[in-house]
GUVO-343049 format. One record per residue (C-alpha): residue in one letter; x, y, z. Coordinates in pm, 1 decimal. Example, Ala and Ser with C-alpha at 12.3 -4.5 7.8 and 13.67 -1.06 7.14 Angstrom:
+---+----------+----------+----------+
| r |       px |       py |       pz |
+---+----------+----------+----------+
| A |   1230.0 |   -450.0 |    780.0 |
| S |   1367.0 |   -106.0 |    714.0 |
+---+----------+----------+----------+
***
This chain:
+---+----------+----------+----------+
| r |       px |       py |       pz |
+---+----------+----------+----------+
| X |      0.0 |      0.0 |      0.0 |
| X |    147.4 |    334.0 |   -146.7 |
| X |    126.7 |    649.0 |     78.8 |
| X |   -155.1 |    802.9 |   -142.6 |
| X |   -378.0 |    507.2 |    -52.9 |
| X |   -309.8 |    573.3 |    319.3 |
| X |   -372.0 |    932.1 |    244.8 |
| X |   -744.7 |    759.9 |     28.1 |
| X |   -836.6 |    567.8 |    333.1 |
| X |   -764.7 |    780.5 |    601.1 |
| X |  -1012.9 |   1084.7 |    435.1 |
| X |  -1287.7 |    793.1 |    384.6 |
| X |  -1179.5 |    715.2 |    791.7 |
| X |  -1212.7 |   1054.2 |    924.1 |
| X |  -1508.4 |   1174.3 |    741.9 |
| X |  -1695.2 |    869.7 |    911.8 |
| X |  -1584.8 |    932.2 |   1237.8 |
| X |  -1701.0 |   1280.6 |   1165.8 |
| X |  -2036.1 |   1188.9 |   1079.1 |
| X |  -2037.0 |    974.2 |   1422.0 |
| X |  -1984.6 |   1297.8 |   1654.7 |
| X |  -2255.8 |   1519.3 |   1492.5 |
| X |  -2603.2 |   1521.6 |   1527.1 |
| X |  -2857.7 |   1489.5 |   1267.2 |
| X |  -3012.3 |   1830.1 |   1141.3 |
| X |  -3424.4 |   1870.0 |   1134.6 |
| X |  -3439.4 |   1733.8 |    781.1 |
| X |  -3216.0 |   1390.1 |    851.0 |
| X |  -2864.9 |   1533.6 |    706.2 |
| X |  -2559.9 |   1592.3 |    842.2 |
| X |  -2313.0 |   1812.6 |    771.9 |
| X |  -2053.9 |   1541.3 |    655.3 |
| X |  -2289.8 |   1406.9 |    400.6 |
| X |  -2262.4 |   1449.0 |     20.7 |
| X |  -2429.1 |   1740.3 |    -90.2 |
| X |  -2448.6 |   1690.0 |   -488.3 |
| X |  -2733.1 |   1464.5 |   -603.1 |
| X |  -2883.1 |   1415.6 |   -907.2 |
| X |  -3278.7 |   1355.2 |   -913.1 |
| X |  -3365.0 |   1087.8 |  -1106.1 |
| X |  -3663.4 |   1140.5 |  -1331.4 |
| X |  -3741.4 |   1482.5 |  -1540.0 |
| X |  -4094.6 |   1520.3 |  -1381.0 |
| X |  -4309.5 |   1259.3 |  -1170.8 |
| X |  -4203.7 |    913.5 |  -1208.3 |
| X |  -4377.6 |    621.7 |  -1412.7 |
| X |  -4719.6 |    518.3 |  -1216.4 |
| X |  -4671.1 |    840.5 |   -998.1 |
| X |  -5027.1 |   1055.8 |  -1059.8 |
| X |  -5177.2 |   1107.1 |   -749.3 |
| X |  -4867.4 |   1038.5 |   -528.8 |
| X |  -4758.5 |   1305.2 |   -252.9 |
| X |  -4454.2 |   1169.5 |    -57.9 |
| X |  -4182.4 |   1351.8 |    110.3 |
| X |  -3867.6 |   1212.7 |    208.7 |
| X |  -3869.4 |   1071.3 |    603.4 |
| X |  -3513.2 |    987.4 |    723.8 |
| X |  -3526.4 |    828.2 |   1059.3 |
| X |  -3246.9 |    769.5 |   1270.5 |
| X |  -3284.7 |    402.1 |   1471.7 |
| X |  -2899.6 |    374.4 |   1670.0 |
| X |  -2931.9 |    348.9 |   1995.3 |
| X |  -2660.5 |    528.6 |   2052.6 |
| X |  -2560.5 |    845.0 |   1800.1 |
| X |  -2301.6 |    997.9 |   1924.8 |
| X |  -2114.4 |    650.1 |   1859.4 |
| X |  -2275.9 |    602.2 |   1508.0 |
| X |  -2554.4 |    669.2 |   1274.2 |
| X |  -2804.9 |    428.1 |   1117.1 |
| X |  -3053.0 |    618.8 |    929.6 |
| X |  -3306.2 |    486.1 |    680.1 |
| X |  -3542.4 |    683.2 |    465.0 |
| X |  -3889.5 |    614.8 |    360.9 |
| X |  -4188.7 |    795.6 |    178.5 |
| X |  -3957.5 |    800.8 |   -152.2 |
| X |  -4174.1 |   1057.1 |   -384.0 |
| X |  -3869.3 |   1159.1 |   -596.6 |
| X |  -3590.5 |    915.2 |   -629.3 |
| X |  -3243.7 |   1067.9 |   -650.5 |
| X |  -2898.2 |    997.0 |   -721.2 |
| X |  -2609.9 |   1085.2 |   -440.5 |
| X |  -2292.4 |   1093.2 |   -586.3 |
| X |  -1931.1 |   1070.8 |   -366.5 |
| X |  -1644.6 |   1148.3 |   -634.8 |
| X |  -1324.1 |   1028.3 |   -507.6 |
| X |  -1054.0 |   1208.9 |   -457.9 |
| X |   -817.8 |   1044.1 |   -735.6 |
| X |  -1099.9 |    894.7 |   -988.0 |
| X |  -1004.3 |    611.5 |  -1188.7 |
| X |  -1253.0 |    607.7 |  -1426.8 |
| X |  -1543.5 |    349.4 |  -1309.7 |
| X |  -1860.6 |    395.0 |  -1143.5 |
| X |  -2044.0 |    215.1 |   -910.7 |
| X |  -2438.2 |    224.6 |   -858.5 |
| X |  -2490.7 |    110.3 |   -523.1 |
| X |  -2839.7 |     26.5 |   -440.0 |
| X |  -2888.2 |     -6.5 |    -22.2 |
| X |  -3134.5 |   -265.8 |    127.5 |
| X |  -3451.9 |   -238.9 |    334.6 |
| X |  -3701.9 |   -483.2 |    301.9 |
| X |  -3849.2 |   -285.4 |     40.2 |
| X |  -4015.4 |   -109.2 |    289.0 |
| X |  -3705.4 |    199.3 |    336.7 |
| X |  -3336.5 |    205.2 |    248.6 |
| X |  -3093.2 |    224.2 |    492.0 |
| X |  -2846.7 |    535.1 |    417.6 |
| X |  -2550.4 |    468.5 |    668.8 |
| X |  -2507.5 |     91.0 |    689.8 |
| X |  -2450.9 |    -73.5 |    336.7 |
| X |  -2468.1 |    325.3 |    153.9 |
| X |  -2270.8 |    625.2 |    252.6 |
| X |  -2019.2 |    380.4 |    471.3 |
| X |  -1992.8 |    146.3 |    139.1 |
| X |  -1958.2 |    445.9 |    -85.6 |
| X |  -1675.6 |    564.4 |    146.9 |
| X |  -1508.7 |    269.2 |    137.2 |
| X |  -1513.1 |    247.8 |   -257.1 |
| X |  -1415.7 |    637.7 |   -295.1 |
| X |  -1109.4 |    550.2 |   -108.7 |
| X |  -1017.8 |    288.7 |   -444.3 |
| X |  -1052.6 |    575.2 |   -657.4 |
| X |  -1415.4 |    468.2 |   -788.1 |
| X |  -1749.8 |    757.7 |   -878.9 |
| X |  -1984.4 |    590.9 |   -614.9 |
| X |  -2370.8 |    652.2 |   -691.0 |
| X |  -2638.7 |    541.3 |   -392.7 |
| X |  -2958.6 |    525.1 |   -533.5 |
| X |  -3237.0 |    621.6 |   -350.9 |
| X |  -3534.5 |    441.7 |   -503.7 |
| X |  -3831.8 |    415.9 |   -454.8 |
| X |  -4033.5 |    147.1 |   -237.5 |
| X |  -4282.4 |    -74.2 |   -441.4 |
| X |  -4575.9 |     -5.1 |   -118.6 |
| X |  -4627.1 |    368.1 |   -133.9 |
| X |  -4887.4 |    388.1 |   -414.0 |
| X |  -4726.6 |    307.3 |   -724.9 |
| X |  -4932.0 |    237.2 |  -1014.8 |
| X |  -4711.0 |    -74.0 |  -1143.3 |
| X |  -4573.9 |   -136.0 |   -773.6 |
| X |  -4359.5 |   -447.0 |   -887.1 |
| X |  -4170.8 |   -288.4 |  -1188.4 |
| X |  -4117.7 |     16.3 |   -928.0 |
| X |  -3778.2 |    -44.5 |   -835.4 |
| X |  -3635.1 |   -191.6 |  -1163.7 |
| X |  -3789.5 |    126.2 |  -1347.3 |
| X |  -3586.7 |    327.2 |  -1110.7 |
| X |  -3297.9 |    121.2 |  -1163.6 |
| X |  -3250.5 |    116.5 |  -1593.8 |
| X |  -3311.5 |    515.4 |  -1515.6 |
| X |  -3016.6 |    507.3 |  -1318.0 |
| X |  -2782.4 |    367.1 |  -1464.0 |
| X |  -2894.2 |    516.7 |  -1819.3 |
| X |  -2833.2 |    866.9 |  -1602.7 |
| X |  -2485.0 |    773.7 |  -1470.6 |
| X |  -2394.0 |    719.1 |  -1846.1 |
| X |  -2536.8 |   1035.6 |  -1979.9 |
| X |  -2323.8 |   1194.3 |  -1713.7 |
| X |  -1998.3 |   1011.9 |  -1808.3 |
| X |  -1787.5 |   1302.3 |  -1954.1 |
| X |  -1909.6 |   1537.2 |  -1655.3 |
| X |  -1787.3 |   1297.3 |  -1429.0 |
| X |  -1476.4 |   1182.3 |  -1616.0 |
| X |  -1583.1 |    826.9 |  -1645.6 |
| X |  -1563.7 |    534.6 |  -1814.1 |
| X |  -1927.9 |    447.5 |  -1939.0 |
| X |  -1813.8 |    125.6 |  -2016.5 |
| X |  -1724.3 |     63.6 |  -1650.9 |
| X |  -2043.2 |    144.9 |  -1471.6 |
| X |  -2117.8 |   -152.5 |  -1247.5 |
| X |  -2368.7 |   -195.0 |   -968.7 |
| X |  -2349.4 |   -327.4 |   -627.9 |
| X |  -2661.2 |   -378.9 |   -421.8 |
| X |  -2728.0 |   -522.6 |    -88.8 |
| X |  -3063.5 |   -737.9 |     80.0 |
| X |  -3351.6 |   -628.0 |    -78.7 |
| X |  -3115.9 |   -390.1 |   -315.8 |
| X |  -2944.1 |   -717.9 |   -440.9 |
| X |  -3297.5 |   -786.2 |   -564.2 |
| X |  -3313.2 |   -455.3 |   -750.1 |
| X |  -2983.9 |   -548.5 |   -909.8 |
| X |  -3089.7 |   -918.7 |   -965.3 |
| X |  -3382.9 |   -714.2 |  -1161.5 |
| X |  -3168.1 |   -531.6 |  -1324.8 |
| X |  -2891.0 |   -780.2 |  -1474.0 |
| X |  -3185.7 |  -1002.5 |  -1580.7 |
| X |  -3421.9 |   -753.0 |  -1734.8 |
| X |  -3183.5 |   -453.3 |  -1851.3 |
| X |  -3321.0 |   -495.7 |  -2186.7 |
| X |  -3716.4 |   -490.9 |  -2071.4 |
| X |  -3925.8 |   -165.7 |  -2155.9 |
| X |  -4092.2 |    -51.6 |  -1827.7 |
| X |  -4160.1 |    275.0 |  -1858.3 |
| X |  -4171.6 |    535.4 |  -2151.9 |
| X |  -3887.0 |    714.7 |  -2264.5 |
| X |  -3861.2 |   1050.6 |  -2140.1 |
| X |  -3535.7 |   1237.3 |  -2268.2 |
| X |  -3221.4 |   1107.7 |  -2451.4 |
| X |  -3089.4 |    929.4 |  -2183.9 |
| X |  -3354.8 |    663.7 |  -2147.0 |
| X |  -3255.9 |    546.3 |  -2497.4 |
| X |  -2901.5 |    477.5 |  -2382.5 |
| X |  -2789.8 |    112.4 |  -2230.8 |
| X |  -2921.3 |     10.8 |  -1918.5 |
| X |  -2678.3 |   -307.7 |  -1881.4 |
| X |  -2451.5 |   -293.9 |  -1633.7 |
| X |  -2078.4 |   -370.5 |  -1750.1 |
| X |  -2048.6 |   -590.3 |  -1384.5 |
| X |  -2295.6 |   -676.5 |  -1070.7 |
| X |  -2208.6 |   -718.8 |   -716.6 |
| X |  -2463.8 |   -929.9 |   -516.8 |
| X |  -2456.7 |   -931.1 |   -106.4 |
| X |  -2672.8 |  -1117.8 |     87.1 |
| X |  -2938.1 |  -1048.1 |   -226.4 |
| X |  -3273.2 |  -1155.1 |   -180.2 |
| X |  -3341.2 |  -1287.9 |   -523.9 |
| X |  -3637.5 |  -1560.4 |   -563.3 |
| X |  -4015.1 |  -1467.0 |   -477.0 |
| X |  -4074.6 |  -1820.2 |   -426.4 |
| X |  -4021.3 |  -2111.4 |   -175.5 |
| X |  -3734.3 |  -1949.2 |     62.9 |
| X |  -3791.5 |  -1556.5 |    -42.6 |
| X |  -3765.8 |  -1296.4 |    183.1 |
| X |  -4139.2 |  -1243.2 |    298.4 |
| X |  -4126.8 |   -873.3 |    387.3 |
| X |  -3995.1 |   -831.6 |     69.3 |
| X |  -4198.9 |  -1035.7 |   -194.1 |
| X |  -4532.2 |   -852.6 |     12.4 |
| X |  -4398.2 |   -549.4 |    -52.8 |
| X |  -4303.2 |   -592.8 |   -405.9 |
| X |  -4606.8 |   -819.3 |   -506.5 |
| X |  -4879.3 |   -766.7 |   -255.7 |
| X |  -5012.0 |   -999.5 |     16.8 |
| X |  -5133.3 |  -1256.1 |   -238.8 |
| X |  -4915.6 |  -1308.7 |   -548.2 |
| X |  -5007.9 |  -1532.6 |   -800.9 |
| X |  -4779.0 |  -1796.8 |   -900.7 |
| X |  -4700.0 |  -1569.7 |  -1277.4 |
| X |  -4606.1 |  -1260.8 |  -1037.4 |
| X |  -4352.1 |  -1476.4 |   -826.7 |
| X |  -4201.0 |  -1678.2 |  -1128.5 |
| X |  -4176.8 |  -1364.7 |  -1327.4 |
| X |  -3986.7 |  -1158.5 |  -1044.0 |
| X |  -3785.9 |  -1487.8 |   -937.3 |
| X |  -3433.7 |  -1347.5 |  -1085.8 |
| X |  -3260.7 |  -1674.7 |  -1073.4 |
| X |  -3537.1 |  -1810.8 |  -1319.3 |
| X |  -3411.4 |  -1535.0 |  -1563.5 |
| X |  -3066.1 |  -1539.2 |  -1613.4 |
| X |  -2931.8 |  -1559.9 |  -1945.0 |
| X |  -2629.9 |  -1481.0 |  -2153.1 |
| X |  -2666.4 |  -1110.8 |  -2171.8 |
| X |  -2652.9 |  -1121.1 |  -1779.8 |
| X |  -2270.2 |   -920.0 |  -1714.1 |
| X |  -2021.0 |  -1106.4 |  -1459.8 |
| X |  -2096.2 |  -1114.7 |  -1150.1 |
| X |  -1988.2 |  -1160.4 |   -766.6 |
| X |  -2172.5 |  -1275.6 |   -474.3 |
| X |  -2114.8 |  -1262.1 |   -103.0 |
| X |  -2317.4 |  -1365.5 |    175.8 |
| X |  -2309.3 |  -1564.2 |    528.7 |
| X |  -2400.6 |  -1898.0 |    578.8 |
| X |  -2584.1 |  -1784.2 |    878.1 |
| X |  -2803.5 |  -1532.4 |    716.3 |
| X |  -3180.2 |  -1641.8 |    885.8 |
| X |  -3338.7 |  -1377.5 |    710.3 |
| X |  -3266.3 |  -1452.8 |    374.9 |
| X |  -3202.7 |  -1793.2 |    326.8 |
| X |  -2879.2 |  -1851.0 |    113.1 |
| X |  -2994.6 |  -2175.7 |    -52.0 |
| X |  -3276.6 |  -2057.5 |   -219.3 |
| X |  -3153.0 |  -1697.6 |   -293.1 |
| X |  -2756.1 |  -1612.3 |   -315.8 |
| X |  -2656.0 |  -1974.0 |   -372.7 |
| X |  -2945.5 |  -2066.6 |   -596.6 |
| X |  -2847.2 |  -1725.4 |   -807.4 |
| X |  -2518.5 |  -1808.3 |   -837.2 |
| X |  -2599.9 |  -2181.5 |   -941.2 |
| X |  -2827.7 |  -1985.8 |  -1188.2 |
| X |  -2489.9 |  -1795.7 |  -1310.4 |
| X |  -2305.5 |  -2121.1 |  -1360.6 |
| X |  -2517.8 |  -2272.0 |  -1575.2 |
| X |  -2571.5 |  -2010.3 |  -1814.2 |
| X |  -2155.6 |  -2001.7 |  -1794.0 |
| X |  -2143.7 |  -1587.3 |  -1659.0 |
| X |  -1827.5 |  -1543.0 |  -1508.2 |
| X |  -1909.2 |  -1505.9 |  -1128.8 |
| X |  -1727.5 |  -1554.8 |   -813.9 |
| X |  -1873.9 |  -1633.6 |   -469.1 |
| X |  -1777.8 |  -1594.9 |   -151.4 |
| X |  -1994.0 |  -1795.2 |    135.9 |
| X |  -1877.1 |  -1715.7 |    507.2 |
| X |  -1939.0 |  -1893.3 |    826.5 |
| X |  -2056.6 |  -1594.0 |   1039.4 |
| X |  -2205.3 |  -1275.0 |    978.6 |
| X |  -2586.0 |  -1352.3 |    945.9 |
| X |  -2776.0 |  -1085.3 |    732.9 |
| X |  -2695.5 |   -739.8 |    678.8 |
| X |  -2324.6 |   -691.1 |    782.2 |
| X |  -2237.0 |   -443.5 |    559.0 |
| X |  -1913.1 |   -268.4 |    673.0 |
| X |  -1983.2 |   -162.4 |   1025.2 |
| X |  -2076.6 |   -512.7 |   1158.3 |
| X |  -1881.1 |   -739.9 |    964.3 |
| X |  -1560.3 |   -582.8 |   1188.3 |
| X |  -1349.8 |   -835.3 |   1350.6 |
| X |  -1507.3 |  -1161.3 |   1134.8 |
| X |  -1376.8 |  -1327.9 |    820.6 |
| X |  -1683.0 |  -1101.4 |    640.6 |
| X |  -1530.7 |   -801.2 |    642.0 |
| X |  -1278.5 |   -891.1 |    333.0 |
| X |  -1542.0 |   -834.5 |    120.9 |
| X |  -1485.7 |   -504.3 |     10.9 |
| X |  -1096.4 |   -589.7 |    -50.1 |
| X |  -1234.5 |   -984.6 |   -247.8 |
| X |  -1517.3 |   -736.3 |   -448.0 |
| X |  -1223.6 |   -454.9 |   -513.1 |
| X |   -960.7 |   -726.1 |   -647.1 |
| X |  -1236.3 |   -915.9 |   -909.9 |
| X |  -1294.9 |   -568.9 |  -1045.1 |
| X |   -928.1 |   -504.7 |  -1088.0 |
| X |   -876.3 |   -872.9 |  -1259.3 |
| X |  -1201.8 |   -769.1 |  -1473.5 |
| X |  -1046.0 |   -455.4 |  -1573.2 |
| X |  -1334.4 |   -219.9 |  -1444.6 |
| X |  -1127.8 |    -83.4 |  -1140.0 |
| X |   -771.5 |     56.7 |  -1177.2 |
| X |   -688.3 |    209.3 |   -853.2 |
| X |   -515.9 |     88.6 |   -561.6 |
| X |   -633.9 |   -241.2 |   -463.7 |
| X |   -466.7 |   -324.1 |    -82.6 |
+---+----------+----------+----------+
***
């Protein structure tokens, strides 16, 4: 590790410990969050008529002035937050937090993620999206619509942003590994109407990053999840057609996968593990990474001290060997 990747991590470092001593101002922020963000859709989103939401960010630590775990709900105009590294190298990363589909988290799995890649030189995006329950004509296609959007956005802004638009990845976590999941599988699928310039551009991802994903709708899903995405009672169509392992073909990009074999809320077999079996048969270069302990939704804060928190450094070094990240990799 050089001295300007000392320099990288020890910014990402202080600016969380930062974050940890202030308090939260009336609307959720703090001072130490990213300011720039880049809202999503020209006017109301697809299925929006009618819907009035504002933004709720809620702060559940118990303890502050240690750390902050915030979530937000009552999504009425997804956004884009963008953390530019210091020293860019080029690629992009659309991180998508989890939630249960019913909020995303902003600390855990987000900003502290989006830290940690910043440090490696990559354009981090956190996608707020918005939740399938809160009145959406189209509920189920919600979060997917959101996603092609995305991604189509992040390359419109490529030159602004000096990067690579053929190294925009995505990364998503829980419920946000389903939106990804969605996405890699159905990049191609028209759900919603173009709007400007950018929603003719591609909405594949060049590479996908899976942790502890929720993925299938059916026998082992992630109940919260699949009620919030399909409803209370689903019909068997609805879960097979938002099953993502049941979907992958060869235009799915590479992809990696990382979860713990002691995840009881989402059960590997049937999601991670049965995605990744998925992968192998349609022959997509993927990597997985299983480990003993860390149960669901370790992220970066909790996985300290266990085997689990390599992850970052396993998902940083498959993106070097697949040529979409060319900073320092320690």
């Amino acid at each position: 590790m050089d001295r300007r990747t000392v320099l990288g991590l020890g910014a990402a470092t202080l600016a969380t410990m930062a974050a940890r001593a202030e308090s939260m101002k009336p609307d959720g922020s703090l001072s130490t969050d990213p300011t720039e963000t880049i809202p999503l859709w020209p006017a109301t989103p697809p299925g929006g008529e009618g819907v009035h939401l504002t933004a709720r960010i809620v702060e559940r630590s118990p303890d502050p002035n240690a750390y902050h775990d915030r979530y937000v709900d009552s999504v009425g105009m997804p956004i884009l937050i963008v953390f530019r590294p210091s020293r860019p190298d080029g690629s992009a990363i659309l991180l998508c937090p989890g939630g249960g589909y019913v909020r995303t988290v902003i600390d855990k799995e987000a900003f502290e993620s989006a830290r940690r890649f910043n440090a490696a030189g990559i354009t981090v995006f956190v996608l707020r999206y918005r939740l399938p329950g809160e009145g959406w004509a189209n509920r189920s296609d919600v979060p997917l619509q959101d996603a092609q959007r995305a991604l189509r956005l992040i390359r419109s802004y490529a030159d602004h942003y000096g990067i690579d638009s053929s190294r925009v990845g995505i990364l998503g976590f829980s419920a946000g590994g389903h939106v990804v999941a969605s996405l890699i599988t159905r990049h191609a699928d028209t759900v919603y109407s173009v709007s400007d310039a950018a929603d003719r551009i591609d909405a594949r991802p060049a590479f996908a990053g899976l942790m502890y994903p929720v993925v299938t709708m059916g026998d082992g899903t992630h109940g919260g999840s699949r009620a919030m995405l399909l409803g209370a009672n689903p019909s068997p169509q609805a879960i097979a057609e938002y099953s993502c392992e049941r979907h992958v073909a060869s235009a799915v990009p590479p992809t990696f996968l990382c979860l713990a074999r002691d995840d009881e809320a989402v059960p590997p077999l049937a999601n991670g593990l049965a995605m990744y079996e998925a992968l192998a048969a349609a022959k997509i270069p993927s990597e997985l990474h299983v480990f003993q302990e860390g149960g669901h939704g370790f992220g970066i804060r909790l996985a300290a001290g266990k085997p689990c928190a390599s992850w970052p450094d396993l998902f940083l070094k498959w993106g070097k060997e697949g040529g979409w990240f060319r900073g320092e990799v320690h």
